[in-house]
N, C-alpha and C positions, 0 to 999 in steps of 0.2 A: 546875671553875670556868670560869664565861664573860667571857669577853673580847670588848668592842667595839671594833677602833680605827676612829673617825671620820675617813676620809682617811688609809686605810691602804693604798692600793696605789701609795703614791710616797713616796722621802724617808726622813725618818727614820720615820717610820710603817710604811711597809712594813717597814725593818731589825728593827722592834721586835714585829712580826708573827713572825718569823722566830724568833726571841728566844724569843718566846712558847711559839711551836710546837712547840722545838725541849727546854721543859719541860713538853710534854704539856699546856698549855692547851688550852681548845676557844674558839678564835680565831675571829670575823668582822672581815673588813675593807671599808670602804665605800668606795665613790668615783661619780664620777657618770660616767666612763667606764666602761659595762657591759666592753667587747671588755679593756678594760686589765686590770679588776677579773677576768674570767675567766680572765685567762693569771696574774695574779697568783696568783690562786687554787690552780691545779693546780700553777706552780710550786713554791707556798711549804708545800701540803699544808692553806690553810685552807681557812672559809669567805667567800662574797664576797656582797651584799647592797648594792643602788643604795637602798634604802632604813634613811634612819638612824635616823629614831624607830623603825622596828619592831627594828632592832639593840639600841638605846637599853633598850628594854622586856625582851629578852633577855636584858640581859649582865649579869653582878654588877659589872664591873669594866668603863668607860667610859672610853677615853682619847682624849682631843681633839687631833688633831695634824694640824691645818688651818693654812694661810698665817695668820701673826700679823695681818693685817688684819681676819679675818673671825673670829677666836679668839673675839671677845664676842660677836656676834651667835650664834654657832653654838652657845654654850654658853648665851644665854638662850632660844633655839629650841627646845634637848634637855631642859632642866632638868625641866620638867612631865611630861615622859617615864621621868624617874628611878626603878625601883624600888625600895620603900624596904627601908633597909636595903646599901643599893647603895652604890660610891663613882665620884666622877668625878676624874681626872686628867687634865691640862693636861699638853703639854711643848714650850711656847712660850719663846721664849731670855727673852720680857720679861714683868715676872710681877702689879708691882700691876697692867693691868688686867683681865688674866683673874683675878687673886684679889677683887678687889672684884664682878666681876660673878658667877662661883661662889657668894660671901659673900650679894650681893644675891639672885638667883633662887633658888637651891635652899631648900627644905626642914630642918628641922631633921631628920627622919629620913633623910637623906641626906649622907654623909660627904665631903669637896673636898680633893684633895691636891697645889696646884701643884707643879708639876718643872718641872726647866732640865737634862733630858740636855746636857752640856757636849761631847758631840762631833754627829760629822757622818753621814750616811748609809752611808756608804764605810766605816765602823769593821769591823773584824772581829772581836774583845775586846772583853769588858765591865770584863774585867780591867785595872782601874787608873784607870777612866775616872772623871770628874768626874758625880755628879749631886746638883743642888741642890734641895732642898724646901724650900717656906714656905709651910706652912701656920698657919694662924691659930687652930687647932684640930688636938686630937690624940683620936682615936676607936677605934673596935678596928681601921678597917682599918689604922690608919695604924702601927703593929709590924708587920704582917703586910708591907705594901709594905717598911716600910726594915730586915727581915731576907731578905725576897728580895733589895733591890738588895748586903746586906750580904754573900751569902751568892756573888754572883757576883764579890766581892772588889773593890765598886765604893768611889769615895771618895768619902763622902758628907757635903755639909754643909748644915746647919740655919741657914736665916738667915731674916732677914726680905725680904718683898717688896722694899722700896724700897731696901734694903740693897743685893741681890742686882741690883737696876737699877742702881743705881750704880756696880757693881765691872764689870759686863758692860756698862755705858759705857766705861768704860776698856778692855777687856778687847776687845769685839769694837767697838766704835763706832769708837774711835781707830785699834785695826791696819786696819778696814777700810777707812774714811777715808785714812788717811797710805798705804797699799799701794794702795787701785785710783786716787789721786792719784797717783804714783809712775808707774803705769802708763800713767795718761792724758798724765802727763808725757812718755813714751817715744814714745807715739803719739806725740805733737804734736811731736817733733825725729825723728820721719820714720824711726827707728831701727831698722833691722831686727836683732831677736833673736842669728838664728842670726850674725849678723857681727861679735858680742859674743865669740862661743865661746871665739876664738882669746888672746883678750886677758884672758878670765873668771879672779878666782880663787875659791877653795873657797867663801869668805864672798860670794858675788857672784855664786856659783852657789848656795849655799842660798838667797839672797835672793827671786833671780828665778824659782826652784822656789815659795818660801812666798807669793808673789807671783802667782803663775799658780794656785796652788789657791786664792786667794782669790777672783780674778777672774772664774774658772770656773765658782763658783756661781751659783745661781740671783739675776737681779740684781735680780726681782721679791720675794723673800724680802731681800735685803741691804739693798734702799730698804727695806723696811720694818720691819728690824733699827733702823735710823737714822731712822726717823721715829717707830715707836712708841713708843722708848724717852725718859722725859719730863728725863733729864740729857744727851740728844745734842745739843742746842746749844749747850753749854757747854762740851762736849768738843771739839767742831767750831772755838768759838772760839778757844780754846786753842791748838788745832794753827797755826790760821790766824797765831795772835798768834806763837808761836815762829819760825813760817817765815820772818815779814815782818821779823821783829826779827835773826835769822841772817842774813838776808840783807843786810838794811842795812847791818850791822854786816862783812860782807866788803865792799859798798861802797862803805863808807867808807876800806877799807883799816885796819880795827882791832882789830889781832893781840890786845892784852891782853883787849879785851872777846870776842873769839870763844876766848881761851881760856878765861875765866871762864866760861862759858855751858858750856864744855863741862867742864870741869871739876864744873860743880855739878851739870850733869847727871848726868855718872858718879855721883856721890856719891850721886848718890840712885836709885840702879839696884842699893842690897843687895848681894847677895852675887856680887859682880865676879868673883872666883875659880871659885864653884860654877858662875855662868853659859859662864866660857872652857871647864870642863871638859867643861858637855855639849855647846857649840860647838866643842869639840875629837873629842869622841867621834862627834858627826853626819858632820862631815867625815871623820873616818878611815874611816864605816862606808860611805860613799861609796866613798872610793881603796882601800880595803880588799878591798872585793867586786868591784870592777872588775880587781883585780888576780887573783885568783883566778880570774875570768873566764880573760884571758890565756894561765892559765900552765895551764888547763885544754882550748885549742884542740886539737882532735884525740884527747880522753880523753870517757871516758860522766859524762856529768852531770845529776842532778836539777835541774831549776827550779821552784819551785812561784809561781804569782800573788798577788800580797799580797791582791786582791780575788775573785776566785774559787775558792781554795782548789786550783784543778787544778794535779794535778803534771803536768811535761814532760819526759820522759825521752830521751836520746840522746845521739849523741855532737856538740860544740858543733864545728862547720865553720870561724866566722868572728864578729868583731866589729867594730862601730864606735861611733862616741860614743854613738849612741842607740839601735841595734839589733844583736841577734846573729840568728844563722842554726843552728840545731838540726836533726840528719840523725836524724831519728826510728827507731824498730826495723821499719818499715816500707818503711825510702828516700826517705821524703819529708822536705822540708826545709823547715823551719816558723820562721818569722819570726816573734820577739819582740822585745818593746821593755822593754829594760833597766833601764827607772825601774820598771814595773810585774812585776819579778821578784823572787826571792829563790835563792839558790843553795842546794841542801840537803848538810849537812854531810855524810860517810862513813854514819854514823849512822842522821841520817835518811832517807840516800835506803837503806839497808839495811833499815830496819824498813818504809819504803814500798813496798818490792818484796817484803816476805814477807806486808804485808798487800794487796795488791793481784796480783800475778804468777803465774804457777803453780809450784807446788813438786813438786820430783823428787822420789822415796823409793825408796831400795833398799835390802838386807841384804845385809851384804857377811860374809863369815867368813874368815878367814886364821888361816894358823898361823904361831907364834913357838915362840924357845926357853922354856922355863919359868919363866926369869931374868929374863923382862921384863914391865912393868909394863901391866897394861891400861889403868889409870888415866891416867896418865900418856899413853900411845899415843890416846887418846881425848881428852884437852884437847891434845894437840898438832892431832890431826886439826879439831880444832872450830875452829882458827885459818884453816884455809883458807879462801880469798876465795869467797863466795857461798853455803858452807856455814851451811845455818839452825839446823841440829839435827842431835846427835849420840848415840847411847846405845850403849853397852855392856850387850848384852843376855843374853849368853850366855859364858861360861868352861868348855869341855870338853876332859876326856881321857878318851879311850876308844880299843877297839877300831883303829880308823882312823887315830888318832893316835900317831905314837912316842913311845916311852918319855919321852925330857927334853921334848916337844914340850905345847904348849896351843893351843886356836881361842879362839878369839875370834872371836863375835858381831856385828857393828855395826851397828845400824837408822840409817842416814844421810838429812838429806833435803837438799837445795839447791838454789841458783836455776835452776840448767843443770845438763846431764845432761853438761858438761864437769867440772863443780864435784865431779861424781861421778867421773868419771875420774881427776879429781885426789887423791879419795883414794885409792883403786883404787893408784897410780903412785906414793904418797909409801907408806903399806903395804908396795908391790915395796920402794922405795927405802930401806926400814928391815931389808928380809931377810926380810919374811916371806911365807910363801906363801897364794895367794889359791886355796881351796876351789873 
C-alpha cells in the first residue's frame, strides 16, 4: 500500500512517516526543501519527492500535513489529482475547514477522512494516544484506517467537526493563550528563570516545564492554532474576562468574593481527587528518579533518551540540577541533561546488554559427589550478575570418574569473561572439581 505524506519531512508528518515505515508501508514524503527531504529520506528508510501531484497520483493513501494555514488551498490544489478509488487524510488540530473543503473538491469516488492526531512530533508511542476523526461519511477505507489506529492501542474518538473545534478551543486555545500570557508576563518583570530554582516548588516546577514546552513550539503553527479555529475569540474572551474580574476583585481588597470565584472554580474542575493523584504521581516521578540518580554516583548505569531511543551506558561520575556526567566503557565522559533521560531499571538495562553487547560462551564440566543436585547447582549458578544463559548439558559416570562421583556439563554464556569466572569460583566454592 502507498503512502503520500504531503509535507512530510517536518513535524508531525515526518513522525507519521516513521510510523508508517516502520509497518512496511511504501511511504513518499514531499517538501519543497529537496537537501531536507533527502536526508529525511535516507534517515527514515522512505521515499522523498519535491513533487506533490506526481505523489498525489501514486499513493492510495494521501495525508495532508501542512501548516493549518495553507491545509485548504493544498487540499483543493490535490483533489483533481486523486486516484479513484483513493482516500485523503487531513491531520490539522482544526477540522471544519479542511472537512468542508475535502466535502467541497473531491469526487464521489474518492474517500476524505479528517484527523486530529492529539499529540506532538516529539511522541515516541502511539500507545494511549488521542486521535480524533470526523468524518462526514463512512466508506470501505474508513474500517480499514480506524482498525490500524485501533490496533496501535490508540484512543480514538468519533465526533463531529465543529464539535471537535470547540473542545480543542478549550483544550489547546485557552492553555496556549493563558501559558504563553504567563510567560510574556515573566518576560515583562525582567525575571530571570534560573533565580526561581532556589525558591521553586514541585507544582511550580511542573508549571514552568508545561510552560516552556508550550512556548517552544513552533509560534507560526500556534498563531494559527488561534486564529483558524472559529470559537477562539470567545475563548480568548473569557480568559481576558476572568483575569480582569480576579484582579479587581484583589483590588479591591475582597476576600469573600475571591473566595467565591475560586471556589466555583474548583467545583467545576471534576474529578479533584483523580486530578491531585496524577499531580502527585508527576512529581514523585520527578524526586523519584533524581534520587536514584544520587544514590547511583559511582555504580554502572543505563540511560536511555526519551527522544531518541539511545541507550548510554557507564558508570555515572557526577550530578547537578540539570545535568549528569557519564564515564563511558571507553574513558570518555559524556554530558547529559537530565530532563531528556530515563534511568533503566536492573532489568532493562540487562536485557539491553544481552541484546546489544557481546556474549562470552564456555563449557565448563566439574565433578561433585552423586548426592548433589544438578538442577539445583544450575539455577543457583543462573543467579550470578551478568550470567545470560545457563544449561546443564551433560551428567556422567564413567571410567574417569569415581565411584560415588558425577560431571556435570554446563554450557554457560555471560556478559564478561569475569562473569565466567564467577562461575568457575562459586563451582570451587560448592566442593566441586573443575575437569
Amino acid at each position: 500500500m502507498k503512502i503520500g505524506i504531503i509535507g512530510g519531512t517536518k513535524g508531525l508528518g515526518k513522525t507519521l512517516a516513521w510510523y508508517f515505515k516502520e509497518d512496511r508501508f511504501d511511504v513518499t514524503v514531499t517538501g519543497r526543501d529537496v537537501n531536507t527531504g533527502k536526508k529525511v529520506s535516507k534517515e527514515l528508510g522512505v521515499n522523498y519527492s519535491d513533487n506533490n501531484i506526481e505523489t498525489v497520483k501514486n499513493s492510495d493513501i494521501v495525508v495532508i500535513s501542512v501548516p493549518i494555514a495553507s491545509t485548504k488551498d493544498v487540499i483543493e490544489e490535490l483533489a483533481p489529482y486523486m486516484p479513484k478509488e483513493s482516500v485523503m487524510i487531513d491531520v490539522t488540530s482544526v477540522k471544519e475547514g479542511p472537512t468542508e473543503k475535502m466535502e467541497e473538491c473531491l469526487g464521489d469516488d474518492v474517500e476524505f477522512i479528517p484527523t486530529h492526531p492529539v499529540f506532538g512530533p516529539r511522541t515516541t508511542s502511539l500507545n494511549g494516544q488521542v486521535i480524533v476523526l470526523t468524518a462526514t461519511k463512512k466508506g470501505k477505507w474508513y474500517p480499514k484506517v480506524y482498525d490500524y489506529f485501533e490496533s496501535k492501542k490508540m484512543r480514538i474518538i468519533e465526533t463531529t467537526a465543529e464539535h471537535h473545534d470547540y473542545m480543542m478551543a478549550v483544550v489547546q486555545i485557552l492553555t496556549h493563550f493563558s501559558y504563553i500570557s504567563t510567560a510574556s508576563a515573566i518576560e515583562k518583570l525582567k525575571v530571570n528563570i534560573k533565580n526561581t530554582e532556589d525558591y521553586e516548588s514541585p507544582i511550580y516546577n511542573l508549571m514552568i516545564d508545561t510552560i516552556a514546552r508550550i512556548v517552544s513550539q513552533n509560534p507560526y503553527l500556534t498563531y494559527s492554532i488561534q486564529h483558524e479555529n472559529k470559537s477562539g475569540e470567545k475563548i480568548r474572551q473569557a480568559i481576558a474576562d476572568a483575569v480582569l474580574e480576579l484582579k479587581e476583585v484583589l483590588t479591591n481588597h475582597d476576600e469573600d468574593k475571591f473566595v467565591e470565584i475560586a471556589l466555583r472554580a474548583t467545583k467545576n474542575m471534576g474529578d479533584i481527587q483523580g486530578a491531585l493523584g496524577r499531580s502527585d504521581k508527576a512529581i514523585n516521578s520527578l524526586t523519584e528518579e533524581l534520587e536514584i540518580l544520587k544514590k547511583s554516583i559511582g555504580k554502572e548505569v543505563g540511560l536511555k533518551h526519551i527522544y531518541s531511543g539511545k541507550v548510554h551506558l557507564g558508570v555515572l561520575e557526577e550530578l547537578d540540577v540539570d545535568f549528569l556526567k557519564l564515564k563511558t566503557q571507553n574513558n570518555k565522559i559524556k554530558k547529559l541533561k537530565i530532563a531528556n533521560i530515563e534511568v533503566l531499571t536492573e532489568d532493562e538495562l540487562f536485557k539491553w546488554k544481552i541484546d546489544n553487547q557481546k556474549i562470552y560462551a564456555e563449557s565448563i564440566s566439574c565433578v561433585f559427589s552423586k548426592t548433589s543436585d544438578g538442577e539445583i547447582i544450575k539455577e543457583t549458578l543462573s543467579k550470578i550478575k551478568d550470567i545470560t544463559k545457563i544449561e546443564l548439558k551433560e551428567e556422567y559416570e564413567g571410567p574417569q570418574i569415581k565411584q560415588n562421583d558425577i560431571s556435570y556439563t554446563f554450557e554457560v554464556e555471560g556478559l564478561s569473561k569475569n562473569s565466567i569466572s564467577d562461575v568457575k569460583n562459586t563451582l570451587k566454592g560448592f566442593g566441586g572439581i573443575i575437569r
